[in-house]
N, C-alpha and C positions, 0 to 999 in steps of 0.2 A: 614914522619910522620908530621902529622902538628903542631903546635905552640901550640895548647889549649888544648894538652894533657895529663889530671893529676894537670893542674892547668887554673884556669879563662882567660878569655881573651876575646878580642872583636873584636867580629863574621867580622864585619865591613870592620875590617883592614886588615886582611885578603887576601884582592885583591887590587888593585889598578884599576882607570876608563882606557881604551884603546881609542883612539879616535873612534868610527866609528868603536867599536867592543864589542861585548860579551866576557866577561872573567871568567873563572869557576876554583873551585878549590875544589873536593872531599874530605871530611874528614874522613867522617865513608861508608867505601863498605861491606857490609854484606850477605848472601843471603836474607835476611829478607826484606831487604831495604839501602839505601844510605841517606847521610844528604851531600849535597853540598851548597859550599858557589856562590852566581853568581853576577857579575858586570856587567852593560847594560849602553852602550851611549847613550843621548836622542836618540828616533828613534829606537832605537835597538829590539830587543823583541823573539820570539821564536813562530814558524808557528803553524797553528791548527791543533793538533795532538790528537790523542786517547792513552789512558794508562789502560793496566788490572787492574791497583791497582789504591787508591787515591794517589794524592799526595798536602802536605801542601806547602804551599809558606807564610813564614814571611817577611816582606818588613824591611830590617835592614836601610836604607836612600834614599830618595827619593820619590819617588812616579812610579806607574803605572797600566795601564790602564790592567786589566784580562778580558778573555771572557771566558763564560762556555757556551758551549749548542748555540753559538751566542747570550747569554747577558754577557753585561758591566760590571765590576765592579770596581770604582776607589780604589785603596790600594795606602796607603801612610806608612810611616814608622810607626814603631809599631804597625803594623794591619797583621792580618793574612788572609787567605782562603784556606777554603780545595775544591781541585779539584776533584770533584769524579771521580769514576773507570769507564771506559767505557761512560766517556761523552767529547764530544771533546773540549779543551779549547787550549788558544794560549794566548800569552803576548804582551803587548810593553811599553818599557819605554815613562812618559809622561816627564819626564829628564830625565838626569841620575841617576839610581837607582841600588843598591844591593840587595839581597836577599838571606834566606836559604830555601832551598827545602829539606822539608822532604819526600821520596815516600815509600811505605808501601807495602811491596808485598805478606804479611801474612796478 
C-alpha cells in the first residue's frame, strides 16, 4: 500500500532518480484505470506506443520532451497533457524528471 493513503503527501517523493534508468511506482490499479507515479534519468523516456484509452501525464519535477501523433510538446513541472486514445505518443526526459500518469480505460 502506498504512503499517501488516507492522508496528503508528495507525489514527488515517492521514487527516487536511478542512474540511467526509468523508475515506476503504481498507486491506484483499478479496472477503470491506474494512477502511477514515474522517475526518468535525463535521456531516459518511454518508445512510441498506441493506447485504447487517454492517458494524462502531470510532470511533478523536471522537465520533458512528449510527442503525440509525431508532434513536440515541451512539459515542465506543474504542467499537464492528455494523450489521447489511439494516437501514438512516446516520451523523453530533457533531465531528470518524475511524473504521475493518470490512464483512463472508461
Amino acid at each position: 500500500m502506498t504512503e499517501i493513503v488516507g492522508k496528503p503527501g508528495n507525489l514527488a517523493s515517492l521514487l527516487e532518480y536511478q542512474k540511467g534508468a526509468v523508475v515506476s511506482k503504481e498507486i491506484i490499479r483499478k479496472d477503470k484505470g491506474t494512477v502511477t507515479v514515474f522517475a526518468f534519468d535525463k535521456g531516459q523516456g518511454l518508445s512510441e506506443h498506441t493506447a485504447p484509452f487517454d492517458a494524462f501525464v502531470y510532470v511533478l519535477d523536471g522537465s520533458a520532451q512528449v510527442f503525440i501523433a509525431g508532434r513536440p510538446f515541451a512539459v515542465r513541472a506543474n504542467e499537464g497533457i492528455i494523450m489521447p486514445a489511439h494516437k501514438p505518443h512516446a516520451l523523453k526526459a530533457l533531465k531528470r524528471f518524475k511524473m504521475l500518469l493518470v490512464m483512463v480505460r472508461a
